[in-house]
PDB file as gemmi writes it, atoms N, CA and C in Angstrom:
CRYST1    1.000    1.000    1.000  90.00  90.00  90.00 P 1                      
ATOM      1  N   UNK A   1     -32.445   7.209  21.013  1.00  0.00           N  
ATOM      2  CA  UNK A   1     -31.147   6.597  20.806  1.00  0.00           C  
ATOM      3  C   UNK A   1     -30.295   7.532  19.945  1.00  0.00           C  
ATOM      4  N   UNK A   2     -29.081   8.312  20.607  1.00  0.00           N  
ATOM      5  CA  UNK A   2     -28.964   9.192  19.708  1.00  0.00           C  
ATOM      6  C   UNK A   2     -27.580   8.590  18.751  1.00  0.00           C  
ATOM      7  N   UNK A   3     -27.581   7.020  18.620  1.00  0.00           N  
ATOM      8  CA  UNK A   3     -26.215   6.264  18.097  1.00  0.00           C  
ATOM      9  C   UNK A   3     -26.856   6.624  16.386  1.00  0.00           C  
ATOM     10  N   UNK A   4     -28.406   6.551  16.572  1.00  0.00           N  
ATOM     11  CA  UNK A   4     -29.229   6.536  15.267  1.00  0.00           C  
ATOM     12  C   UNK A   4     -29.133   7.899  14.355  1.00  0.00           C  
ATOM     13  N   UNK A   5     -28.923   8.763  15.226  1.00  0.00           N  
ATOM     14  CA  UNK A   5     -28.787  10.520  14.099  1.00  0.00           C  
ATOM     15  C   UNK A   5     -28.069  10.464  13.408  1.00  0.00           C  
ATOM     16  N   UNK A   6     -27.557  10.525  12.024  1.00  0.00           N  
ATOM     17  CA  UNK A   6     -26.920  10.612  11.114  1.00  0.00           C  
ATOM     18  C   UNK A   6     -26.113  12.409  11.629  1.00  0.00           C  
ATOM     19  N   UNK A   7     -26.527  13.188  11.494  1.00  0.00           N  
ATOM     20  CA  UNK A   7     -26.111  14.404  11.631  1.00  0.00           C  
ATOM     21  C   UNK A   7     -24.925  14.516  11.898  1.00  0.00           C  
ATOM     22  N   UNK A   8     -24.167  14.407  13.084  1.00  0.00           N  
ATOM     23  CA  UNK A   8     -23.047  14.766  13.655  1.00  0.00           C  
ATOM     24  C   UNK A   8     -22.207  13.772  13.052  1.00  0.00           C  
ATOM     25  N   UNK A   9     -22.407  11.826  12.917  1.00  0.00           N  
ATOM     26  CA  UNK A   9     -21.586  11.380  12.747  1.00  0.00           C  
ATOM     27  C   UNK A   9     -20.948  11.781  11.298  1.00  0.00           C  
ATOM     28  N   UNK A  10     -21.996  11.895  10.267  1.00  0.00           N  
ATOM     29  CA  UNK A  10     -22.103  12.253   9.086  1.00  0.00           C  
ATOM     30  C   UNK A  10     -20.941  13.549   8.497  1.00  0.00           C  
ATOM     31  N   UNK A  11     -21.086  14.463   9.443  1.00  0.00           N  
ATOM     32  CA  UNK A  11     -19.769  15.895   9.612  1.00  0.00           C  
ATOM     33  C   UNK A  11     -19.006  15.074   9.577  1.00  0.00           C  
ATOM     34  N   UNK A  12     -18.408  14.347  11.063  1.00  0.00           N  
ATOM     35  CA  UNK A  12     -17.300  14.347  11.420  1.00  0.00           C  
ATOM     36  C   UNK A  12     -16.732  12.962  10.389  1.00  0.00           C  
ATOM     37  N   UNK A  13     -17.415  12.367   9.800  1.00  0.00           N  
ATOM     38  CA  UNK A  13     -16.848  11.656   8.682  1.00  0.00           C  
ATOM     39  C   UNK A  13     -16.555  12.567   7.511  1.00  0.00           C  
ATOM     40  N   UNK A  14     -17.512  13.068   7.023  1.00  0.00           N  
ATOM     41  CA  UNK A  14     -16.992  14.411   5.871  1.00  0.00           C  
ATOM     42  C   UNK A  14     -15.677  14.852   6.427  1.00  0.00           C  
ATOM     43  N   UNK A  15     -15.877  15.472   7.385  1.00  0.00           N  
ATOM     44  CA  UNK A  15     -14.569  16.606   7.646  1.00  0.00           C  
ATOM     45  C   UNK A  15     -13.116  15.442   8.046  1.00  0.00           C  
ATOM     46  N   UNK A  16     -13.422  14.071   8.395  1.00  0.00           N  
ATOM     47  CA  UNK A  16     -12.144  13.485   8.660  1.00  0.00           C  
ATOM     48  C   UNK A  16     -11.611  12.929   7.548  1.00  0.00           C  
ATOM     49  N   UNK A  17     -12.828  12.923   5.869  1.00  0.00           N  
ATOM     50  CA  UNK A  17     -12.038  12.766   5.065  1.00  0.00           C  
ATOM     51  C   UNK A  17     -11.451  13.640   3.839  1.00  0.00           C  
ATOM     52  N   UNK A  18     -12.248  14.502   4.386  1.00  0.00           N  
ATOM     53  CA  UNK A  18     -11.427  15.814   3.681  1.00  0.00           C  
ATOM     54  C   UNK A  18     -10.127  16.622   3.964  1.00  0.00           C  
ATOM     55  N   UNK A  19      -9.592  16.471   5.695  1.00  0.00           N  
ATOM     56  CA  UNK A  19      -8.486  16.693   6.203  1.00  0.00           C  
ATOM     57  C   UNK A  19      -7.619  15.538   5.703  1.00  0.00           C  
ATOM     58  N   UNK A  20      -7.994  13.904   5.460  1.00  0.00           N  
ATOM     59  CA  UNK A  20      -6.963  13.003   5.156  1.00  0.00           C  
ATOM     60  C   UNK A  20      -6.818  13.516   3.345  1.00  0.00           C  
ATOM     61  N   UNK A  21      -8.057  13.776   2.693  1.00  0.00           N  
ATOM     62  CA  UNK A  21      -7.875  14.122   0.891  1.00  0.00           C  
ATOM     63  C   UNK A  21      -7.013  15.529   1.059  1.00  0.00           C  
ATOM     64  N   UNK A  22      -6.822  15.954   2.079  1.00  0.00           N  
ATOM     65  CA  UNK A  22      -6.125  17.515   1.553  1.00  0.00           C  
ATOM     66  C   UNK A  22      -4.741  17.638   1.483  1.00  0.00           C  
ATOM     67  N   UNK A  23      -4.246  16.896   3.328  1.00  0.00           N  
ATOM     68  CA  UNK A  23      -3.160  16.992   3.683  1.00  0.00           C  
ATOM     69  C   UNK A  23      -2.439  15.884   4.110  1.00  0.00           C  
ATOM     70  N   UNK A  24      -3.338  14.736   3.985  1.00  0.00           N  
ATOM     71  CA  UNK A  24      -2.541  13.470   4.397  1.00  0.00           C  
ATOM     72  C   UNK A  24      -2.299  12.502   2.872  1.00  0.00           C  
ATOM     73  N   UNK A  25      -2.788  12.482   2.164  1.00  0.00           N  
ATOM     74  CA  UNK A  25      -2.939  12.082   0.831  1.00  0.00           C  
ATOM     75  C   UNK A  25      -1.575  13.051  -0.120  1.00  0.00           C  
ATOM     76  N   UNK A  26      -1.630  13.795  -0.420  1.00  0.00           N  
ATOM     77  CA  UNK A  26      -0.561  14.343  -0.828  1.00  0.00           C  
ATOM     78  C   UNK A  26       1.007  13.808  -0.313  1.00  0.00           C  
ATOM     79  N   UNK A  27       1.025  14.071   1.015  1.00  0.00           N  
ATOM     80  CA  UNK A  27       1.850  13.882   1.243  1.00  0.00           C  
ATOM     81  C   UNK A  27       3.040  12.476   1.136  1.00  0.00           C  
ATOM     82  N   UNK A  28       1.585  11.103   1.462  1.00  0.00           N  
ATOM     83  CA  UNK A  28       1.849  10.417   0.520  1.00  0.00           C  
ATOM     84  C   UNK A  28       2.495   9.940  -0.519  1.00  0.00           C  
ATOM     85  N   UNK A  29       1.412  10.481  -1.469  1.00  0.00           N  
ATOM     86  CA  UNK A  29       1.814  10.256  -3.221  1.00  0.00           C  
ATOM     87  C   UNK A  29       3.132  10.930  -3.144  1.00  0.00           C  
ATOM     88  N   UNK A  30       3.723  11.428  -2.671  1.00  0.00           N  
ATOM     89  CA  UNK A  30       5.122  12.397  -3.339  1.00  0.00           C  
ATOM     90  C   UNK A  30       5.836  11.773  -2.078  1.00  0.00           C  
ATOM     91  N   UNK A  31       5.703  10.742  -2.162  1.00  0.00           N  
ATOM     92  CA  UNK A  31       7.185  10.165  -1.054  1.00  0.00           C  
ATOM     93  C   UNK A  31       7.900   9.717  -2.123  1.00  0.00           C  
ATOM     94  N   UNK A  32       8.750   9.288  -2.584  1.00  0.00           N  
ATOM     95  CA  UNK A  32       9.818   8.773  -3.577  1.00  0.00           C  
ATOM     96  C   UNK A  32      10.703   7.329  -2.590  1.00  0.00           C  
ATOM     97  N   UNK A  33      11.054   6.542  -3.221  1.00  0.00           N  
ATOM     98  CA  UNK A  33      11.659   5.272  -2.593  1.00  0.00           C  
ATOM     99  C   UNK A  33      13.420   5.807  -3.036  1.00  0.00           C  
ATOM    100  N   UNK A  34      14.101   5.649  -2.030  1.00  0.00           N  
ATOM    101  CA  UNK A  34      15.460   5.484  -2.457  1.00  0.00           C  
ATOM    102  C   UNK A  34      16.127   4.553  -3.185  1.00  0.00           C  
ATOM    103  N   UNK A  35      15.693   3.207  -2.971  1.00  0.00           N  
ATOM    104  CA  UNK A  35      16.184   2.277  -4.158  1.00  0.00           C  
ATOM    105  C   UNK A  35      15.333   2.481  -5.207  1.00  0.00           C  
ATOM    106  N   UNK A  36      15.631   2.430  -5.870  1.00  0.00           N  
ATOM    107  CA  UNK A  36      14.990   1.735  -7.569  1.00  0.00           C  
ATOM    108  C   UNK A  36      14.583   0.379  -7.148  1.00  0.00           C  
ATOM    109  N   UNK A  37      13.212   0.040  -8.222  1.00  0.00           N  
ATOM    110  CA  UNK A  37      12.890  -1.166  -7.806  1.00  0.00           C  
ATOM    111  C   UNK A  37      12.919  -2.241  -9.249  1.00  0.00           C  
ATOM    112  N   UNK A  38      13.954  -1.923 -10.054  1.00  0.00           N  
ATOM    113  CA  UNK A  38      14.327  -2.643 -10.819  1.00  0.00           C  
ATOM    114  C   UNK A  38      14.404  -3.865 -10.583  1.00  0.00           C  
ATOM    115  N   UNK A  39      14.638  -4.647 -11.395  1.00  0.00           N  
ATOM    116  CA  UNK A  39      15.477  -6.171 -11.111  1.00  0.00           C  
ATOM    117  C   UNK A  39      16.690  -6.453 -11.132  1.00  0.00           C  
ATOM    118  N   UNK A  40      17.578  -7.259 -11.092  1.00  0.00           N  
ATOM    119  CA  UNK A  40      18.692  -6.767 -11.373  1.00  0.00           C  
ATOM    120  C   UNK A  40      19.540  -7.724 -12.499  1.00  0.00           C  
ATOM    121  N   UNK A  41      18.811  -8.259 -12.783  1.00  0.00           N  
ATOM    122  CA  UNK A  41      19.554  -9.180 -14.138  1.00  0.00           C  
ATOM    123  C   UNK A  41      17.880  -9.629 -15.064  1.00  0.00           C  
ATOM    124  N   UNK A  42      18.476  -9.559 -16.413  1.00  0.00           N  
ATOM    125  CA  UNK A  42      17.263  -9.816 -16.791  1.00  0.00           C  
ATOM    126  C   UNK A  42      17.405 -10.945 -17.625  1.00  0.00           C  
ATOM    127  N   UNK A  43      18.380 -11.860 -17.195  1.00  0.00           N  
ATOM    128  CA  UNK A  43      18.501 -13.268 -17.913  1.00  0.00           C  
ATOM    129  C   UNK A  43      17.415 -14.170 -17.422  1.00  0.00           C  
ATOM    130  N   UNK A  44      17.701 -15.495 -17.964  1.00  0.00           N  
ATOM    131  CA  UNK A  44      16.646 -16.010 -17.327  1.00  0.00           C  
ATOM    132  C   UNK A  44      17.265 -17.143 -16.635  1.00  0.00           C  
ATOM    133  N   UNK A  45      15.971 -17.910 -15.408  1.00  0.00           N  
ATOM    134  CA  UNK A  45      16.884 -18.290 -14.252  1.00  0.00           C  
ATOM    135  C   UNK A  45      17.471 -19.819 -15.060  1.00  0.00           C  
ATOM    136  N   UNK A  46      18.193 -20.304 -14.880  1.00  0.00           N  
ATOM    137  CA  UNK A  46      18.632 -22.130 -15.632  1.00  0.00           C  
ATOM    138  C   UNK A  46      18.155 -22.807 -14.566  1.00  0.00           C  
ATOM    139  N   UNK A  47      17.048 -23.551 -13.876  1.00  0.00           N  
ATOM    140  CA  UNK A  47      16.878 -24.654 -13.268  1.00  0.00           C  
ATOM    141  C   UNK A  47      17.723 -26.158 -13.337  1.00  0.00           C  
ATOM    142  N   UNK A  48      18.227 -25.967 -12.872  1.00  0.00           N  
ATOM    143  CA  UNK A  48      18.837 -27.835 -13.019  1.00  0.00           C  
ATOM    144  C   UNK A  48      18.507 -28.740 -12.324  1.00  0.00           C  
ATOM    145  N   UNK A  49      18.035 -30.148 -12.447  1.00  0.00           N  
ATOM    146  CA  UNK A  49      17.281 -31.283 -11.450  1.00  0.00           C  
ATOM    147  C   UNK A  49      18.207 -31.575 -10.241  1.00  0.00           C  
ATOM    148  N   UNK A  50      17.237 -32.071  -9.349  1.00  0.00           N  
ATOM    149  CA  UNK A  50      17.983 -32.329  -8.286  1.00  0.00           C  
ATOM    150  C   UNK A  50      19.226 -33.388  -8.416  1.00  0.00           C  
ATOM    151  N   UNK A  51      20.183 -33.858  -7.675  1.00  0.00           N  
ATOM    152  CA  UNK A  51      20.657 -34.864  -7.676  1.00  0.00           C  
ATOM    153  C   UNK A  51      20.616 -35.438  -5.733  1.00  0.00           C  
ATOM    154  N   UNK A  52      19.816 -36.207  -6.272  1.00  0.00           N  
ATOM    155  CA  UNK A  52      19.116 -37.037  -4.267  1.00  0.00           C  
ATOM    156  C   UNK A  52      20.194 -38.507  -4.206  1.00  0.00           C  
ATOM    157  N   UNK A  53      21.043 -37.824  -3.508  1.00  0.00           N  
ATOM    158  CA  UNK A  53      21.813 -39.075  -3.178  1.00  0.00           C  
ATOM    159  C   UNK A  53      21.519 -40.123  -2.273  1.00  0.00           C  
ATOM    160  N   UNK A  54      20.015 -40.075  -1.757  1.00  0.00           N  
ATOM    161  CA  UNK A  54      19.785 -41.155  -0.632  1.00  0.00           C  
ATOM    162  C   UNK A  54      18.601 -42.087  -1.616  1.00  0.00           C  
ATOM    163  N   UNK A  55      18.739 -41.743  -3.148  1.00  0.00           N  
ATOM    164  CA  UNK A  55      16.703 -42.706  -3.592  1.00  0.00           C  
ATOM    165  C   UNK A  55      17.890 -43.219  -4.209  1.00  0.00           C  
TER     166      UNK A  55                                                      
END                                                                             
């Protein structure tokens, strides 16, 4: 059963995560977002109760 050899699958996992740690990973981390992800008011919210005009 050759699903059982470690050998080959074993490479081609090494080597597919060393091509994603080299050149896909970098590229990544250094994307930058165009908005800011601030908030935009830093009051706080006033809740007020409902008013249910049908109870």
């Amino acid at each position: 059963m050759p699903q059982l050899n470690p050998s080959p699958w074993f490479a081609i996992l090494i080597t597919s995560w060393l091509v994603f740690a080299t050149i896909v990973l970098p590229k990544i981390l250094t994307h930058t977002f165009q908005n800011s992800l601030s908030s935009l008011s830093t009051n706080p919210i006033l809740a007020e109760p409902w008013n249910w005009p049908w109870f």
